[in-house]
DRENPAGU-836908 format. One line per 4 residues: number of its first residue (from 1); their letters; for each residue z, x, y of C-alpha. Coordinates in steps of 0.02 Angstrom, whole numbers. Each point is the difference from the previous one (the first is absolute). Layout:
N
NUM = a = Z,X,Y | ...
//
This chain:
625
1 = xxxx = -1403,2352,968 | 36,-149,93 | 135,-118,-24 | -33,-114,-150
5 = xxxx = -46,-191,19 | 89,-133,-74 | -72,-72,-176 | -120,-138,22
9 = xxxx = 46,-191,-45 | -44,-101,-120 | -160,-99,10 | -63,-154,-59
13 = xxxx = -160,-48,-61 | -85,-186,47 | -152,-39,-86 | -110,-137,89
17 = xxxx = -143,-37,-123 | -152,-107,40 | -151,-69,-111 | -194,-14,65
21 = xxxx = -94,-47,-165 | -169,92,8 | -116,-36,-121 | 63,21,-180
25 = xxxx = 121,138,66 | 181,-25,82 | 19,92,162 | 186,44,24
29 = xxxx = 73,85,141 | 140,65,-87 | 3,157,79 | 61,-92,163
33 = xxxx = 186,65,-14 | 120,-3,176 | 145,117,-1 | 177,-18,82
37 = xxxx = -41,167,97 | -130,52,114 | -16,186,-112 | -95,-101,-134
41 = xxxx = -114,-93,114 | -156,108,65 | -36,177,-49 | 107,158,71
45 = xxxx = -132,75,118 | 39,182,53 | -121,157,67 | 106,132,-67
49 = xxxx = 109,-7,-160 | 47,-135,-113 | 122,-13,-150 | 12,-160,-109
53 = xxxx = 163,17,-101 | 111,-136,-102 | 150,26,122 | -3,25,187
57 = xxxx = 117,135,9 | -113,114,-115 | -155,-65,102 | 81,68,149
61 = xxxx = 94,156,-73 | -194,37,-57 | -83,-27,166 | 113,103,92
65 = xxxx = -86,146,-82 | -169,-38,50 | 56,-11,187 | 78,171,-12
69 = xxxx = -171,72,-55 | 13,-23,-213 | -159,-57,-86 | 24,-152,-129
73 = xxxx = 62,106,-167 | 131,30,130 | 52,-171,29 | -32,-35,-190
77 = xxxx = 134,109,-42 | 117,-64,131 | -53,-176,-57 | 39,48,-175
81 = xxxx = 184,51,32 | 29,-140,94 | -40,-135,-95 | 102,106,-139
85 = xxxx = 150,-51,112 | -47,-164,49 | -94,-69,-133 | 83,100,-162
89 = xxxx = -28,-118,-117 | -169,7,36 | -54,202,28 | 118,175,2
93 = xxxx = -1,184,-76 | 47,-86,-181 | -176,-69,4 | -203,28,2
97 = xxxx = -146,-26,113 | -203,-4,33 | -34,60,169 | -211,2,48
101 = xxxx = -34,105,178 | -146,28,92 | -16,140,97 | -88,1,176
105 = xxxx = -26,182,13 | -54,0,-181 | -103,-139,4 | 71,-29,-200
109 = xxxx = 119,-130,-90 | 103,71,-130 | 154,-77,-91 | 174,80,-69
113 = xxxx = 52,-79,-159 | 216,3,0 | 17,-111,-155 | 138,18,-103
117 = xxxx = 4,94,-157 | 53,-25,-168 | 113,110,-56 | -26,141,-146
121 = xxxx = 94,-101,-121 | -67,-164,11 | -80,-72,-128 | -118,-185,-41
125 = xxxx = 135,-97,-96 | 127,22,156 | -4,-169,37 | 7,-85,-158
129 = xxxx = 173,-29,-97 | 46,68,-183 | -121,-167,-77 | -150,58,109
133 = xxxx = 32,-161,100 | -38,10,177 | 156,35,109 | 1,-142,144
137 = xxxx = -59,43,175 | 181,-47,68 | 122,85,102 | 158,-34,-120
141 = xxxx = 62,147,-118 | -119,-89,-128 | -150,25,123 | -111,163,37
145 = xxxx = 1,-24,190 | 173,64,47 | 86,166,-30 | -67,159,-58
149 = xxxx = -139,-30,-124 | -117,-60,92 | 12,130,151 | -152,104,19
153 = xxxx = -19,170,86 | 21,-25,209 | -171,55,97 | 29,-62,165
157 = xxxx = 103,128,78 | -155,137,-69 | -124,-108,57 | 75,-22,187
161 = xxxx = 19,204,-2 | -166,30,-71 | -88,-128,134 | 96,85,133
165 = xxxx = -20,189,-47 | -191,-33,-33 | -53,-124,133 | 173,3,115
169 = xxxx = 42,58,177 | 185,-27,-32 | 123,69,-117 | 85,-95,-135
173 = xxxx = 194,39,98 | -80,-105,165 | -77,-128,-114 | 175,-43,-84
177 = xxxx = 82,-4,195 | -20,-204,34 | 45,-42,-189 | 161,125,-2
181 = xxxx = 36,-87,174 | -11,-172,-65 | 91,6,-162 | 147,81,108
185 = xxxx = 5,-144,123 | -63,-129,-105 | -69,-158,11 | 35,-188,-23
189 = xxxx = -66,-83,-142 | -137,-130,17 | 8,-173,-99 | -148,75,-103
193 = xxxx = 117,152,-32 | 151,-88,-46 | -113,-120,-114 | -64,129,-123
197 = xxxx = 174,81,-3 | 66,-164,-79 | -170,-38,-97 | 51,190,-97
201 = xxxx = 186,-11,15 | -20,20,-195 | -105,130,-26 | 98,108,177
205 = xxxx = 169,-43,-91 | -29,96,-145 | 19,172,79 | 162,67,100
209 = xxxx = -101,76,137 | -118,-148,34 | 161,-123,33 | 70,128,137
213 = xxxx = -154,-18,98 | -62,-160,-23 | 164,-106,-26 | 161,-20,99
217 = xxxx = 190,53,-21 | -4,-142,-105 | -117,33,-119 | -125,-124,87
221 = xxxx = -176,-2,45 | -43,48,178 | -39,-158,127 | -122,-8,137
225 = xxxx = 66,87,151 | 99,127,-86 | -28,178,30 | -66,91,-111
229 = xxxx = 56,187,34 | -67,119,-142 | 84,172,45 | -40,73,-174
233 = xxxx = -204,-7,48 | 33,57,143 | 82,160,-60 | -108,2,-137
237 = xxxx = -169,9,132 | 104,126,102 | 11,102,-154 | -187,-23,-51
241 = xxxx = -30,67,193 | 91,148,-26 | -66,54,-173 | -184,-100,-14
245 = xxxx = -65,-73,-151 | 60,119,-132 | 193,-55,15 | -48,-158,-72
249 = xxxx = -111,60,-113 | 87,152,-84 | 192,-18,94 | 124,-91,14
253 = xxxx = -68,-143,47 | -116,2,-147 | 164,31,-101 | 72,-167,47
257 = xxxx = -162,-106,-62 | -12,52,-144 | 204,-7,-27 | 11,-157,70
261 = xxxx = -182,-49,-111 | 60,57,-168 | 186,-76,59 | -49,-145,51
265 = xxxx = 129,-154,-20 | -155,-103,-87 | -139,59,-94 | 18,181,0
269 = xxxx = -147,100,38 | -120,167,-72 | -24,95,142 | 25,187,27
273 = xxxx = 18,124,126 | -156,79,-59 | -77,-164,61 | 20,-19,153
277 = xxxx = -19,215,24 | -161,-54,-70 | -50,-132,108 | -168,22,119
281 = xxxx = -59,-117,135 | -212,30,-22 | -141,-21,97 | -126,-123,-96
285 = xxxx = -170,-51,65 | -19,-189,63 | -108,-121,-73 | -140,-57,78
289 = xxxx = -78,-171,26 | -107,-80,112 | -8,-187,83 | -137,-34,104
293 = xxxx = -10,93,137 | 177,90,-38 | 70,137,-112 | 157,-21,-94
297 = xxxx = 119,138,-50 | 127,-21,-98 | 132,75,-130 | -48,53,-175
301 = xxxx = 94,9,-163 | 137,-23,-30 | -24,-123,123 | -92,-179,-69
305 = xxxx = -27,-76,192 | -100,114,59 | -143,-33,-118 | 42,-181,-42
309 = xxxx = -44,-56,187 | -137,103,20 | -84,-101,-188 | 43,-146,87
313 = xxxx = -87,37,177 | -138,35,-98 | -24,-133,-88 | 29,-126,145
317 = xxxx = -126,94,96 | -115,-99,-123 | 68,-169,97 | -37,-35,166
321 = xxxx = 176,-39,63 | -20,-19,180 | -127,-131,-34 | 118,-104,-93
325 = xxxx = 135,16,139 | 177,47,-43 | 85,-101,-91 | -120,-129,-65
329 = xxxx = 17,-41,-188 | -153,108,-62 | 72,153,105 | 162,-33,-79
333 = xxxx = -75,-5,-199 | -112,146,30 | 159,79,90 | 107,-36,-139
337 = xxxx = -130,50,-171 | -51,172,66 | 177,34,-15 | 40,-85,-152
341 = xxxx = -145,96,-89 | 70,194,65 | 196,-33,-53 | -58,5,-191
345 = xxxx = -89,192,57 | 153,56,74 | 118,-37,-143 | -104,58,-133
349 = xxxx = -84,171,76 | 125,70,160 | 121,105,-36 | 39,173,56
353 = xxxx = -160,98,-18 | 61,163,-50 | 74,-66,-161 | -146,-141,-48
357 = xxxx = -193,3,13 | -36,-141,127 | -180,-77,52 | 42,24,182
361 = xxxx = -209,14,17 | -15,-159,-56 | 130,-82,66 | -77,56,174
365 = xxxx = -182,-48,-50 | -67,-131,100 | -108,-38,-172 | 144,-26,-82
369 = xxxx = 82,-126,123 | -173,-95,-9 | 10,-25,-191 | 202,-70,29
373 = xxxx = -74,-92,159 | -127,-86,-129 | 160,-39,-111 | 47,-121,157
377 = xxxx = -57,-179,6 | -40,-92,149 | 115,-158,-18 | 105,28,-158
381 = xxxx = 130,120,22 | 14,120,-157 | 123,-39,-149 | 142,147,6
385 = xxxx = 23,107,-53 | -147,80,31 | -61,145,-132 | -13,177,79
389 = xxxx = -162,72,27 | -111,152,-60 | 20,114,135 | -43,143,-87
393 = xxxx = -184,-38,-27 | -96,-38,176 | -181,21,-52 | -27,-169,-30
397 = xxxx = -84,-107,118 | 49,-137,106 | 7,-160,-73 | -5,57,-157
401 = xxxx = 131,-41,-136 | 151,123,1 | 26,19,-181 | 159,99,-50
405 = xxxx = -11,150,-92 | 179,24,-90 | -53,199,-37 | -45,29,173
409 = xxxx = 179,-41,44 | 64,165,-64 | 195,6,32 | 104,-149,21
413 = xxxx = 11,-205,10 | 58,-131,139 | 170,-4,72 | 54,-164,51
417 = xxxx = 153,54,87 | 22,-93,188 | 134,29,90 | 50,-16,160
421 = xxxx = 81,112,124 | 69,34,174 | -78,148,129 | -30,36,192
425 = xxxx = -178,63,76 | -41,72,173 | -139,35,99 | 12,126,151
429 = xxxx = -150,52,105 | 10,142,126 | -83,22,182 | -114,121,-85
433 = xxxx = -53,-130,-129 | 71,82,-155 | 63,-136,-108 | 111,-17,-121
437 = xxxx = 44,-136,-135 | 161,-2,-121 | 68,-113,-132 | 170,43,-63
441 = xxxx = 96,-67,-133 | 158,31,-99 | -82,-157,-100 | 142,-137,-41
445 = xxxx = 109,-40,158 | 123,110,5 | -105,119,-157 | 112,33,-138
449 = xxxx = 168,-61,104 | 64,178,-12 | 58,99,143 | 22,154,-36
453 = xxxx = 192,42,31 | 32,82,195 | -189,5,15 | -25,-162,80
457 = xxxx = -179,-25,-90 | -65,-141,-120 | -76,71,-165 | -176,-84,-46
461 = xxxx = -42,-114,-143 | -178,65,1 | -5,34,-179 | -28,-165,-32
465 = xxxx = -166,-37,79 | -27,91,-199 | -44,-138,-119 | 139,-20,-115
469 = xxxx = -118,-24,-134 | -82,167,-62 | -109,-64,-116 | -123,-155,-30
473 = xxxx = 4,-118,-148 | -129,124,-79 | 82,161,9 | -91,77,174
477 = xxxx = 123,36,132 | 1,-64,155 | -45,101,141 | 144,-30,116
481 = xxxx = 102,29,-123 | 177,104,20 | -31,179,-55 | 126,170,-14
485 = xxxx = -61,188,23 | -122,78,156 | -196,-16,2 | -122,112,120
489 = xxxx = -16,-88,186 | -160,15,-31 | -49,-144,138 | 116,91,131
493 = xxxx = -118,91,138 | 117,124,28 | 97,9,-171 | -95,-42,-137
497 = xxxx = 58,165,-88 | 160,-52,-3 | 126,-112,-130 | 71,-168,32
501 = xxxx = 52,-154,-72 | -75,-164,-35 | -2,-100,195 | 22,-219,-42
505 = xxxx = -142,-89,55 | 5,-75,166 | -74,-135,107 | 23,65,159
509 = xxxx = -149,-8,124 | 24,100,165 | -184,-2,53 | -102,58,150
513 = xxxx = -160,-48,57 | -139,91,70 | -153,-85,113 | -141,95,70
517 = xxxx = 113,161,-61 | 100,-38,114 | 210,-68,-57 | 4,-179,9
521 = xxxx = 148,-71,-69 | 178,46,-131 | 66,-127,-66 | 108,-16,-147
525 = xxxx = 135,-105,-93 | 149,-14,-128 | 13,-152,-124 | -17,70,-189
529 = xxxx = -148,-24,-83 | -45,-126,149 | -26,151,95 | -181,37,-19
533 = xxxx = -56,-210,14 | 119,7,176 | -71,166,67 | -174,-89,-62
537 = xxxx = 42,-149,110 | 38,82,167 | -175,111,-26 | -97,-133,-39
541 = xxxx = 60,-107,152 | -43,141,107 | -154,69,-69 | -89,-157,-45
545 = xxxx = 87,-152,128 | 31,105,148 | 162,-19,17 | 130,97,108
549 = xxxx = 141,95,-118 | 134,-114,40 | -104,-150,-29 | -66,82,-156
553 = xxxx = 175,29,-60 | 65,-164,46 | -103,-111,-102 | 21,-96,-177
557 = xxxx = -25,127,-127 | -102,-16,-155 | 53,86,-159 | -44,9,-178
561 = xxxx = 47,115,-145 | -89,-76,-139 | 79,-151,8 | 36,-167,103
565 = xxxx = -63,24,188 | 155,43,87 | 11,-64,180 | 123,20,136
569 = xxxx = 94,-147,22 | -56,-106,156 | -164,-27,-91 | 53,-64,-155
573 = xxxx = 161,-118,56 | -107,-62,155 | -190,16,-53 | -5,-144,-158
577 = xxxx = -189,-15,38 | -39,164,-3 | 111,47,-157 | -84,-161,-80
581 = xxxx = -175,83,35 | 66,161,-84 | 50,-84,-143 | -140,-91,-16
585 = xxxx = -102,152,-30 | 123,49,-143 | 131,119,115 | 189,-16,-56
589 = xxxx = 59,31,169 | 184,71,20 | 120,-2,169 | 62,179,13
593 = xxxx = 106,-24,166 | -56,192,89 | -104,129,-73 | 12,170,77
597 = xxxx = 66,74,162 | -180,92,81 | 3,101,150 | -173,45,79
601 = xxxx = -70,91,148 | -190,-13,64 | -72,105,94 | -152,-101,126
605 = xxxx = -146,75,-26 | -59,-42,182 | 141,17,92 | 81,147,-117
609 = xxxx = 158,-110,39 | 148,-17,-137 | 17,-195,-64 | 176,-4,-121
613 = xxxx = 63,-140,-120 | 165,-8,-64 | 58,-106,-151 | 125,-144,42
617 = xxxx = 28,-8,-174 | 106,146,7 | 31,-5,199 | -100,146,14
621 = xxxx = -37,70,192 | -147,112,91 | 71,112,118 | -125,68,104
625 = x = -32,102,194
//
């Protein structure tokens, strides 16, 4: 591999705003955003290979293997290490992903599932104290996030293996190569870097092993500009290449988790060897949606995103968007309320669909999304929250009222659990057009805080995208709720005859879009349960307004969970009129700073040229030939 670039600097976001009143609408051209670097400018525009990564050094490491020949589940797996070094409290081996290909040769999308797992023992009440009162979502020994507890079975390192023994030109020993190289050598620590060190300097200074990579001699965090030099992960990848898979699974690798999990300083954990022997990365169909002219695919269960955004393209296919213009006040309200009315569906129905019935037909109908588009008023923005739907009965027809039917909602009642989060995506797309989009997560920055000792590796907190309460005020249990023992993988394509444990619900959204049956664009994001109204954002601005990736990236972001509307801020400290107008209407409308971190690469369907967008939220960079 080539020599490794420096990290890239910091960046600074200006937001010039301007108001044109039209009519009884606001037009603001919020979405005009100048960066402090020329990367965030215009679209990457390459012939051959792209990569859109959070970190340069992983975009690089990655596109290095598509010049020597490797197709883009290649580079994802390069990527993947990478960014395990680079960004670790982001991504690594102690973690999960959703990765959605599509094949050239095969003419076929398919997606692996490597969520975590909960272990055997687990059980509902895990995460509420001796009174049944709700432990709080903190990161102090009082808290669920840090330490053991809250761990859940690693996927990612079976899910890289899987992608590259099934769909691979490379072995898993020459994927590890640039990340062993770079944790060796090391690399100096951005402002970014040395920010969410300090931000978690709790949470990392519970656990022995943490402190000796991520603080000094003197027991202090890491600054910007100090090397960070992580020989344990590199010896730990070296061993991985020698062995595969199965010495972190069933040796000694897999001996230190669950030592260092049931050990742990804080909150000690449940898992077993037997759990992570256990463990299977699957093969799960996508789901399926359609906008316009364009099909969606997406991830399934466990995963919320996937069908979340595809509810909400369909019901703002109803709206004529493009007409309205970006960013005039009715885009912005009918923007806003097609979200607000899904977020009640996801918390009360998704879960992980080999342990709950879930209406995913429903969910998917476009019928459906025109009964909760008929919910949505045309100037008065709906009080939250919002009630979920009836997704399990579609025969009804539009326009008609949507009555709910208590007994037709067989298993369990809402969770109301929101919670935010911290992940990396990438996007990779090949000179043969294969394509490939990840989202990757360890979930809190830095996951649980614990390394695991002379490992090098951050643990997860995944376990607590579960809702911590099992059960609602009338005795049915939630459907995200925490749950012990093994259940049939009955959704798996490729190991549905097989036992394993209850996988957290997600919101991750890797996503990639087909036109004319042709590829088209991968995009994805991280940002909690933001995930799925950011990944919505960047589609919409491409599929509907035209825009490039980068542009589509760029731009104010509109988010809502069932709630206020949540805006990037820019809009709200600089647009009074156009907040006033939302208000007007009856929107609470909330400043959330940044939302999200996308990275997206389109593919011109004229040209068959490669258009990339990078985040400079997160700094993120398109390396391309």
């Amino acid at each position: 591999m080539n020599k490794f670039f420096k990290s890239v600097m910091m960046v600074s976001l200006i937001v010039a705003i301007s108001l044109v009143l039209v009519g009884d609408s606001v037009l603001a051209d919020f979405h005009d955003i100048v960066y402090h670097e020329d990367h965030y400018e215009e679209a990457a525009v390459s012939e051959n290979g792209m990569v859109a990564t959070a970190r340069k050094l992983a975009s690089d490491a990655a596109l290095e293997v598509l010049k020597d020949g490797g197709n883009a589940v290649d580079a994802a797996a390069v990527a993947q290490f990478s960014l395990n070094v680079v960004e670790p409290y982001m991504t690594g081996i102690g973690g999960g992903f959703f990765m959605v290909i599509y094949l050239e040769e095969e003419d076929e999308v398919l997606t692996i599932c490597a969520r975590e797992e909960a272990p055997y023992n687990y059980h509902e009440e895990v995460f509420l104290d001796e009174d049944g009162d709700i432990i709080p979502f903190t990161d102090g020994e009082e808290g669920r996030i840090a330490g053991g507890k809250s761990v859940g079975v690693p996927g990612t390192l079976a899910g890289i293996a899987k992608a590259l023994e099934d769909h691979g030109t490379i072995t898993l020993a020459e994927a590890l190569e640039p990340a062993i190289q770079l944790a060796e050598e090391g690399f100096p620590l951005r402002e970014d870097d040395a920010r969410f060190i300090e931000a978690n300097e709790e949470k990392l200074g519970h656990f022995e092993a943490t402190r000796e990579i991520y603080f000094d001699e003197n027991g202090n965090p890491l600054q910007e500009g100090d090397m960070l030099i992580n020989e344990d992960l590199a010896d730990t990848f070296r061993l991985i290449a020698e062995e595969g898979p199965e010495v972190f699974y069933e040796g000694e690798i897999a001996e230190d988790i669950v030592e260092a999990v049931q050990e742990a300083e804080v909150n000690p954990g449940l898992m077993e060897l037997d759990d992570l022997k256990n463990y299977r990365a699957v093969e799960r169909e996508p789901v399926k949606g359609t906008f316009r002219e364009y099909d969606i695919y997406t991830m399934g269960p466990p995963n919320s995103g996937g069908i979340s955004m595809i509810k909400m393209l369909n019901i703002l296919e109803g709206y004529d968007l493009a007409a309205m213009g970006w960013g005039t006040l009715d885009m912005v309200h009918y923007f806003n309320e097609a979200q607000k009315v899904t977020f009640p569906d996801r918390n009360r129905y998704m879960a992980d669909a080999d342990w709950v019935d879930m209406p995913i037909e429903g969910l998917l109908s476009k019928k459906y999304a025109e009964v909760r588009r008929d919910e949505i008023k045309p100037h008065r923005a709906l009080s939250t929250p919002v009630e979920p739907g009836n997704p399990w009965y579609i025969e009804g027809l539009p326009g008609t009222p949507w009555v709910m039917d208590e007994e037709a909602i067989p298993q369990f009642a809402s969770g109301t659990q929101v919670q935010e989060g911290s992940t990396t995506h990438f996007s990779v797309v090949d000179e043969d057009r294969n394509a490939v989009a990840v989202t990757s997560t360890i979930e809190q920055v830095f996951g649980s805080g614990l390394v695991v000792p002379g490992r090098g590796f951050l643990l997860n907190n995944e376990l607590t995208d579960f809702n911590p309460v099992p059960r609602h005020e009338d005795g049915l249990p939630v459907a995200n709720r925490p749950e012990g023992g093994r259940e049939f993988r009955s959704t798996a394509v490729d190991a549905y005859d097989t036992l394993g444990g209850k996988r957290p619900r997600s919101s991750m959204t890797p996503t990639i879009v087909m036109k004319d049956g042709a590829p088209f664009l991968t995009a994805g994001s991280p940002g909690g349960s933001r995930i799925f109204g950011v990944v919505l954002n960047v589609v919409t601005n491409i599929l509907e307004f035209d825009m490039d990736p980068q542009k589509a990236i760029n731009v104010t972001r509109i988010i809502n969970r069932n709630g206020p509307l949540e805006i990037e801020s820019g809009l709200y400290e600089e647009n009074p009129e156009m907040i006033s107008a939302l208000e007007s209407r009856g929107h609470q409308v909330n400043d959330i700073g940044t939302a999200g971190g996308a990275q997206a690469i389109m593919i011109d369907p004229e040209t068959g040229e490669l258009l990339g967008g990078a985040d400079p939220r997160r700094h993120g960079y398109v390396s391309s030939y």
